[in-house]
C-alpha positions as CSV (number, residue, x, y, z in Angstrom):
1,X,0.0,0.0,0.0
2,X,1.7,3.6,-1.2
3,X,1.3,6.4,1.7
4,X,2.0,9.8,1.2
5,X,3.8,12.2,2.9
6,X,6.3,15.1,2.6
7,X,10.2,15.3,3.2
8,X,11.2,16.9,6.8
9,X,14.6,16.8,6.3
10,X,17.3,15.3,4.3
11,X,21.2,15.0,4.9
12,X,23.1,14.9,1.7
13,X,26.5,13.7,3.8
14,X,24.5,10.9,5.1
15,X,22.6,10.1,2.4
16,X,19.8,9.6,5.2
17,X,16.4,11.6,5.3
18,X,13.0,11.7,7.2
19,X,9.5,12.1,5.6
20,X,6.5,13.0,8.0
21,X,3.6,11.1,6.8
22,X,0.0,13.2,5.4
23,X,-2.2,11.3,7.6
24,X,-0.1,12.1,11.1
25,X,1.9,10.1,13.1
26,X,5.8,10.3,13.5
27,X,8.2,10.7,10.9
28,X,10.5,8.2,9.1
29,X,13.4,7.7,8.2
30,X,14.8,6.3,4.9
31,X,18.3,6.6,3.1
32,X,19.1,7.9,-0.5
33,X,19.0,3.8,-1.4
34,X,15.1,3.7,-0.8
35,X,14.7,6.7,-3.0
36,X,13.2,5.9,-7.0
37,X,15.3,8.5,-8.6
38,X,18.3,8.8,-6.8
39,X,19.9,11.2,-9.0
40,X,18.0,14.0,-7.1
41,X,17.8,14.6,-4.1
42,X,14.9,15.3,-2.0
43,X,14.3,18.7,-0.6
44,X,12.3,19.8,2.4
45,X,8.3,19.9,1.6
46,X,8.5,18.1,-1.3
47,X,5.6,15.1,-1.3
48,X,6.5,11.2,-2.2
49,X,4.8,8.5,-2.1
50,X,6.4,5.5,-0.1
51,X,6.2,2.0,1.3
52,X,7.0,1.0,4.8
53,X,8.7,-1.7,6.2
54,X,9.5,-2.9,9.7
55,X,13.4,-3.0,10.5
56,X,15.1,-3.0,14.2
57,X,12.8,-5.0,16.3
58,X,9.6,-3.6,14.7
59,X,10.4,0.1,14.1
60,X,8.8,1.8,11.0
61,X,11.0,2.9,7.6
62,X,10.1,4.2,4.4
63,X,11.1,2.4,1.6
64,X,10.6,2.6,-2.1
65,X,10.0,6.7,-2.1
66,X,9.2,8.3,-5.5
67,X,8.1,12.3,-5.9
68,X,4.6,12.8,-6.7
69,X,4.1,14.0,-10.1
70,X,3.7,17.9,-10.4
71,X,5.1,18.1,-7.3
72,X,7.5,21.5,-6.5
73,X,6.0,22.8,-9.5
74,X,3.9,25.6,-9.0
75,X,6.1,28.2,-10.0
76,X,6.1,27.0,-13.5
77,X,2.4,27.9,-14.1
78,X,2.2,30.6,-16.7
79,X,-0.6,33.0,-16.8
80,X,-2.5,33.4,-20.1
């Protein structure tokens, strides 16, 4: 099942982020492996949709993270 959420942070050193899920609930963390397109890298409020898998006795990370389409492009609109 996909869930939704947008990027709280991400560490380009680590190569280790955390996305805070839409419908609440604490954030997660994934690394730049778990990422579709790993040529770019995520930026704070962008939205992806993810997977989650248990890891570490039970704890929650996101896994399988791709960027919504359209997303971080409302700037591009042009007025006519």
């Amino acid at each position: 099942m996909t869930h939704y959420g947008k990027i709280k942070s991400y560490e380009t050193g680590k190569g280790s982020g955390m996305i805070t899920p839409d419908k609440g609930g604490d954030a997660l963390p994934f690394n730049k492996s778990d990422l579709q397109q790993q040529a770019q890298e995520p930026r704070a409020d962008q939205r992806y949709g993810y997977d989650t898998r248990q890891i570490d006795g039970g704890k929650a990370h996101a896994t399988n993270l791709q960027m919504e389409q359209g997303a971080g492009d409302s700037g591009a609109k042009q007025q006519g």
